[in-house]
C-alpha atoms as one frame of an Amber mdcrd trajectory, in Angstrom:
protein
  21.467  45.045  22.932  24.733  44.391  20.426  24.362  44.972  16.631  24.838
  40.948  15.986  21.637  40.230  18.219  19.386  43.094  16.244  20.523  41.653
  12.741  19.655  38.212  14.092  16.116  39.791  15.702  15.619  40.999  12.141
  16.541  37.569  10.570  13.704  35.953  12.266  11.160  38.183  11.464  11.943
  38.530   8.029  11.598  34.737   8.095   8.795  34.613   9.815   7.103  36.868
   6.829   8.054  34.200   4.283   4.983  33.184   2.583   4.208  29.314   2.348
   4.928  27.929  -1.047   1.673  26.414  -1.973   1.274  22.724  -3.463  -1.722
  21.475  -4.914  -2.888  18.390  -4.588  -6.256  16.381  -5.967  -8.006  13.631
  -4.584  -7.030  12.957  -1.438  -7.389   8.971  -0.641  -6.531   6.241   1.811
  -2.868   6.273   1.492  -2.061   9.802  -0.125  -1.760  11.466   3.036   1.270
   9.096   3.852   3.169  10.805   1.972   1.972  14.823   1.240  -0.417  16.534
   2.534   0.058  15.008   6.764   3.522  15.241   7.110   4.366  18.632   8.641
   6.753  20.357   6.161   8.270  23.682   6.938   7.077  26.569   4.473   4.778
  24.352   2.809   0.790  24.704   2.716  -1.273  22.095   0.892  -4.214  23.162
  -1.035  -7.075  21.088  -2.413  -7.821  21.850  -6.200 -10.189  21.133  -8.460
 -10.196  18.668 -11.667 -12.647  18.395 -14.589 -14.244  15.015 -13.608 -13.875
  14.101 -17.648 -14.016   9.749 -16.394 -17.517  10.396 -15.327 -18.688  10.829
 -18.952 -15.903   8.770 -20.549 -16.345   5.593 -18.796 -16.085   3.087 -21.176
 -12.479   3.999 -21.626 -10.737   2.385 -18.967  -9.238   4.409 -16.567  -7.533
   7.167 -18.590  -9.462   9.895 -17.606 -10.049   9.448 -13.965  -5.763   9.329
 -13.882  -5.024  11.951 -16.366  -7.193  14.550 -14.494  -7.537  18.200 -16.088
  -6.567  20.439 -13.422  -7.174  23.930 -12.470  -4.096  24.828 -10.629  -4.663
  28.539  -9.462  -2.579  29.805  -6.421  -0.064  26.867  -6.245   3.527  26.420
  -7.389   3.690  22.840  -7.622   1.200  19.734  -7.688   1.803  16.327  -5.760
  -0.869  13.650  -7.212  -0.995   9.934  -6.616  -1.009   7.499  -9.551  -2.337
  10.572 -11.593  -0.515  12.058 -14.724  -2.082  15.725 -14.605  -2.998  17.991
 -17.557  -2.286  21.292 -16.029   0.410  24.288 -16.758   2.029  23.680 -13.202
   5.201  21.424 -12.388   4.483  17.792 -11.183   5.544  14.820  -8.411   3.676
  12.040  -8.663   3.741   9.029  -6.403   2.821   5.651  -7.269   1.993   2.246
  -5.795   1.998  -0.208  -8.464   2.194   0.859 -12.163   2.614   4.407 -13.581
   0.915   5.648 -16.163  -2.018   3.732 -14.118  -4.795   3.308 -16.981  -6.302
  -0.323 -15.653  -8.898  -1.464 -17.643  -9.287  -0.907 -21.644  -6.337   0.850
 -22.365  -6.376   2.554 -26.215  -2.591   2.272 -27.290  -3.165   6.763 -27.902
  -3.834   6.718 -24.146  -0.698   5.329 -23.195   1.336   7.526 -25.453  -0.393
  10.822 -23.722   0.630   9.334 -20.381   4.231   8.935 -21.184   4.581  11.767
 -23.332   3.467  13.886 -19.466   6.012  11.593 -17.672   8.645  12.965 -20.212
   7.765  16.562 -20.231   9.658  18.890 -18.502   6.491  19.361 -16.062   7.030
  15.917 -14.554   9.716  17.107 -12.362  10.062  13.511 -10.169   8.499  10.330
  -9.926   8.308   8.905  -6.755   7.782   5.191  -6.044   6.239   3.917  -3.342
   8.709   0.968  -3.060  11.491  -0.739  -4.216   9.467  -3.218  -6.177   7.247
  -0.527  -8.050  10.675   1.261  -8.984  11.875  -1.624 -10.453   8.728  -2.540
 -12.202   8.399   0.864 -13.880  12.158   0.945 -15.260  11.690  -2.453 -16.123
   7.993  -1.191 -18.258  10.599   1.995 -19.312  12.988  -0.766 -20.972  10.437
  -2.022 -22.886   8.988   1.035 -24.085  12.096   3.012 -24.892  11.689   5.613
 -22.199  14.868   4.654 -20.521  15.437   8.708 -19.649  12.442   8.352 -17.203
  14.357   6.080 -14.955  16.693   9.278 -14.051  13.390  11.119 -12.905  12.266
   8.038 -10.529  13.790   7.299  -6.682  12.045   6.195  -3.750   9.906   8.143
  -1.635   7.931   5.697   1.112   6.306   8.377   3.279   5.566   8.727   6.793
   2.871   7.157   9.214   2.329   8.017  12.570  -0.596   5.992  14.075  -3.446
   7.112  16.401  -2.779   4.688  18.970   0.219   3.437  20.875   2.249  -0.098
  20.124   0.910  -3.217  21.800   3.475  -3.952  24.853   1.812  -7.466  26.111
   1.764 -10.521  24.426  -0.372 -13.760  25.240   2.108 -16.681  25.981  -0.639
 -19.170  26.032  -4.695 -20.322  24.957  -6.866 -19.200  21.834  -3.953 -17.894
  19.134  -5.900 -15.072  17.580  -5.385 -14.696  14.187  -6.578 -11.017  11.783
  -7.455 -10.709   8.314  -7.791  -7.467   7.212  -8.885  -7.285   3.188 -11.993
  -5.280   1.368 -11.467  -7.557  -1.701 -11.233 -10.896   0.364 -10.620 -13.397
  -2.057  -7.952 -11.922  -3.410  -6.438 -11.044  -0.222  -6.316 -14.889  -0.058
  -9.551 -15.783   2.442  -9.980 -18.927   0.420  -6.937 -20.742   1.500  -6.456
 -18.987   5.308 -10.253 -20.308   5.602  -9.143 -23.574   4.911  -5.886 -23.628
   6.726  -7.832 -22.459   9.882 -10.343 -25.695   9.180  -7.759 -28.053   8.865
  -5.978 -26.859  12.258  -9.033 -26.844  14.463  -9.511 -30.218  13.149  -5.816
 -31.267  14.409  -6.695 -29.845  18.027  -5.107 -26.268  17.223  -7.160 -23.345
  19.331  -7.216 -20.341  16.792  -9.707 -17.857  16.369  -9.864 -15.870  13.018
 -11.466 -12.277  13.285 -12.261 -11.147  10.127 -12.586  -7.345   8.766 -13.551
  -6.681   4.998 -15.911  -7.498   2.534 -16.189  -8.878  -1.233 -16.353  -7.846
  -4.594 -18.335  -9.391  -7.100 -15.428  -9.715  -9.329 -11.904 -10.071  -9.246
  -9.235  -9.867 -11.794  -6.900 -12.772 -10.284  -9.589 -15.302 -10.149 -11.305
 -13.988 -13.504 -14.089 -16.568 -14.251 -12.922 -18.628 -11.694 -13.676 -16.181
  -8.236 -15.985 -18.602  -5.956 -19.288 -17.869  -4.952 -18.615 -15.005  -3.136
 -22.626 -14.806  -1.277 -22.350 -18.244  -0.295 -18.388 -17.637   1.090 -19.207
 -14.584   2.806 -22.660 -16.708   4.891 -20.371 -19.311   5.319 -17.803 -16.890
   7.270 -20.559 -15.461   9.617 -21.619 -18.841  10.061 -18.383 -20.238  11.172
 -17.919 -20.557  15.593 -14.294 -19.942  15.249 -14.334 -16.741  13.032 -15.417
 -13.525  14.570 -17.064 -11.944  11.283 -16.910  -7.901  11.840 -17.162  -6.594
   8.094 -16.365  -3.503   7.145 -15.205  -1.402   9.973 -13.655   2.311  10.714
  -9.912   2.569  10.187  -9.134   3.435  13.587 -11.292  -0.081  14.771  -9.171
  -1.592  12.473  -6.043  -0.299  14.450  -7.362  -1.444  17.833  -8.473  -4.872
  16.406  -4.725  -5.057  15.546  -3.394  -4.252  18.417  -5.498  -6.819  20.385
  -4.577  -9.675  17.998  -1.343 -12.353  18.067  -0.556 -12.189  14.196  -1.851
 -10.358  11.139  -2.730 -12.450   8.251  -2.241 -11.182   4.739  -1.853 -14.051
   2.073  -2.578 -11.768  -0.881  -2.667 -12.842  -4.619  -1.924  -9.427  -5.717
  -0.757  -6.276  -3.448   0.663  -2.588  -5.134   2.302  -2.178  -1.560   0.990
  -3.369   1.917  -0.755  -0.863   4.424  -2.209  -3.335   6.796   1.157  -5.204
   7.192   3.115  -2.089   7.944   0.186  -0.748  10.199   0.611  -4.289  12.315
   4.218  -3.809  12.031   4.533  -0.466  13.744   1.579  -1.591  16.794   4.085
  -4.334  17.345   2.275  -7.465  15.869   3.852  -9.689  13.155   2.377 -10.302
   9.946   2.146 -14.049   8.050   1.967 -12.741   4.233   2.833 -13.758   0.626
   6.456 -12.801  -1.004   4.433 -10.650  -3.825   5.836  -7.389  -4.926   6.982
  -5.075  -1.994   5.692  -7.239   0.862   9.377  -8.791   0.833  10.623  -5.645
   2.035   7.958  -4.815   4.652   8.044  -8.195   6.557  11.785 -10.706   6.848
  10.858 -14.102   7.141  11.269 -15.326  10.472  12.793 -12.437  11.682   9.471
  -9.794  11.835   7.154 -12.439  10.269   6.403 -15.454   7.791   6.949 -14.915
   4.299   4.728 -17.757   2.010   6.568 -17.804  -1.349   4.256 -18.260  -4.686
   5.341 -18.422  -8.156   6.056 -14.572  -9.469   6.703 -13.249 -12.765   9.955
 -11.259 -13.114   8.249  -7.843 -11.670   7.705 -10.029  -8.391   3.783  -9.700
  -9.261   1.921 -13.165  -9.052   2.402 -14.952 -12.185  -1.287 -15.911 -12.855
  -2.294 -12.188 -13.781  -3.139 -11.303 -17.051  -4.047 -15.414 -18.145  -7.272
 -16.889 -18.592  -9.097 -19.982 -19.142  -7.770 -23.119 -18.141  -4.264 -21.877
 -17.372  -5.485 -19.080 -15.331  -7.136 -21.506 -12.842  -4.320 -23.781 -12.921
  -1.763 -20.862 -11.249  -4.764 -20.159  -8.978  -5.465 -24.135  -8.077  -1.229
 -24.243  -7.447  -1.116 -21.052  -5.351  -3.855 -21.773  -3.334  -2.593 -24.805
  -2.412   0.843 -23.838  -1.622  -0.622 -21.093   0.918  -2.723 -23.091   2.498
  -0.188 -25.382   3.248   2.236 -23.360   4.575  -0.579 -21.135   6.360  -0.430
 -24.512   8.618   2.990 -24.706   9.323   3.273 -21.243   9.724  -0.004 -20.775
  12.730   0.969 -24.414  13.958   4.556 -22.800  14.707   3.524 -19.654  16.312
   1.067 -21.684  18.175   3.896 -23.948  19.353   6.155 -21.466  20.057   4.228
 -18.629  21.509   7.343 -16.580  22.441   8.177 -15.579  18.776   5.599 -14.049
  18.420   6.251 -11.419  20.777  10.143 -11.428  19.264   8.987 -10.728  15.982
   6.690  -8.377  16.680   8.697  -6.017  18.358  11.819  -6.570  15.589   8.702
  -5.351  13.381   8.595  -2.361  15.165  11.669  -1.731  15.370  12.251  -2.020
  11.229   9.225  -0.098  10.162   9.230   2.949  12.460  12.850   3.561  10.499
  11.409   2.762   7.134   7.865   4.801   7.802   9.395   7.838  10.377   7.564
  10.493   9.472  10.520  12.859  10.520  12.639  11.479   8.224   9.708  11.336
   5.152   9.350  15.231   6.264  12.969  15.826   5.505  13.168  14.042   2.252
   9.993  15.257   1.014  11.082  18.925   1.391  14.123  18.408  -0.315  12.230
  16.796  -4.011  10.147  19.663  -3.063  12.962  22.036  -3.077  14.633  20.709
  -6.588  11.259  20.115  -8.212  10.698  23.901  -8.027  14.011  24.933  -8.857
């Protein structure tokens, strides 16, 4: 044995002794593991920490507490949180969906200050956006507030997902056109109009089948005062022949459900970024959705899908949040309309024309197995890892 190959023995043992830099994260949710703790980073070891549960006796104060989270940070060298600003003496990423600081609710104009005044402070070391749309809409919130030097701190970081199961490889080219909806908070997700879309086919001869997976809430912010009868909707579902009422299900049902369906359904009021479409997406099956927020760039109309567009406000959110009364009903009368109605054309279509289904699906694929590769998220995420701690 040479000198070169005993220094290069040495080499790999002495790398081999490195010790894993440590980052904390808190929380861990439906979503978060996209993009930390699963993806498979070299020299990196996640560890679960602890945070002073302050929102659980502050409640009546929006949601300030639960996202500004006291945290005890022992061991770790850097944290990685999801929509939450952390009070802590350790270096920061944090990656957000929709709106950052994320205090929903009753927000006290002190709270907001606190949040921003973390996002400036040298802690915060990046801020990662989840899409395109939520980096826009937070330098677009930064313009209004001032805090134009938190734009250079922001990029995109989408994440990785690598599903359980494999991509659907047959399609149906004829018979019962199975549609999904996939939605825990079903009227917003837009049940009201697909219901009535899917009525007004089968009553023009059109075989579809809706399967539904979900639930309801009591209450939801887009509707307000206006949000139907939510009891009555929900029996009249499971009373329906045509709609295959399964509730709330396991993710990895949901997954199978998908891949055994012709077309995901998604016509959403309001979305901070899109799971279920790019979950469909990568098994292969196209998704009808609304043009809301970052759905634009998980689904190209009539190329991996059907895009319904509804009147947005400039931060491509629908434009009916955040009124009330008589004028909030009136964006929700218009929208509802305007989905339904091109809900039809969209499933009469696909029905017609069974082939493009399969066309789109697999161009679906295709486009969000590049966007979503978790070798690539791997890659990128080490190196914000590698400048945050520098």
């Amino acid at each position: 044995m040479n000198i070169k190959q005993t220094s290069e023995i040495r080499n790999i043992k002495r790398d081999d002794n490195i010790k894993p830099i440590k980052v904390g994260i808190i929380n861990p949710c439906y979503g978060y593991e996209r993009v930390s703790y699963a993806l498979k980073l070299s020299q990196i070891e996640y560890k679960r920490l602890f945070t002073l549960p302050l929102y659980r006796v502050f409640k009546c104060y929006s949601q300030f507490f639960k996202f500004t989270p006291i945290v005890f940070g022992f061991g770790v060298s850097l944290l990685h949180t999801w929509n939450s600003l952390p009070i802590s003496r350790k270096p920061f990423v944090v990656s957000f969906e929709c709106e950052l600081p994320r205090y929903l609710g009753r927000i006290l104009p002190w709270q907001m200050s606190f949040g921003r005044k973390l996002l400036s402070s040298p802690r915060c070391r990046r801020i990662l956006a989840l899409s395109e749309a939520a980096q826009n809409k937070f330098m677009l919130d930064c313009e209004k507030t001032g805090d134009i030097e938190l734009i250079k701190k922001t990029t995109v970081f989408r994440g990785g997902v690598d599903l359980s199961i494999s991509a659907k490889k047959d399609y149906s080219m004829s018979g019962t056109l199975k549609l999904l909806f996939v939605g825990t908070d079903a009227v917003r997700k837009g049940i009201v109009p697909l219901y009535r879309a899917c009525e007004k086919l089968i009553e023009q001869g059109i075989d579809v089948k809706l399967t539904f997976i979900g639930g309801f809430n009591d209450c939801c912010y887009v509707y307000g005062e206006h949000i139907p009868d939510v009891n009555a909707l929900e029996a009249e579902l499971k009373a329906t022949k045509w709609i295959d009422y399964q509730g709330r299900v396991p993710v990895l049902e949901v997954l199978t459900q998908m891949k055994s369906h012709d077309v995901l359904v998604f016509p959403t009021f309001d979305e901070s970024l899109g799971w279920v479409p790019i979950e469909a997406g990568l098994l292969g099956v196209p998704s009808i959705a609304t043009d809301i927020f970052a759905i634009p760039e998980l689904v190209e109309h009539e190329k991996t899908g059907y895009l319904i567009s509804i009147n947005k406000r400039r931060d491509r959110r629908f434009v009916g949040l955040d009124t009330f009364s008589s004028e909030q009903y009136q964006y929700i009368n218009e929208a509802e309309k305007k989905i339904e109605i091109e809900l039809i054309t969209a499933i009469r279509y696909l029905y017609e024309n069974r082939e493009i289904i399969e066309k789109w699906g697999r161009k679906a694929k295709i486009k969000l197995e590049k966007m979503y590769s978790p070798q690539i998220a791997e890659s990128q995420l080490s190196k914000i890892y590698e400048l945050a701690l520098k």
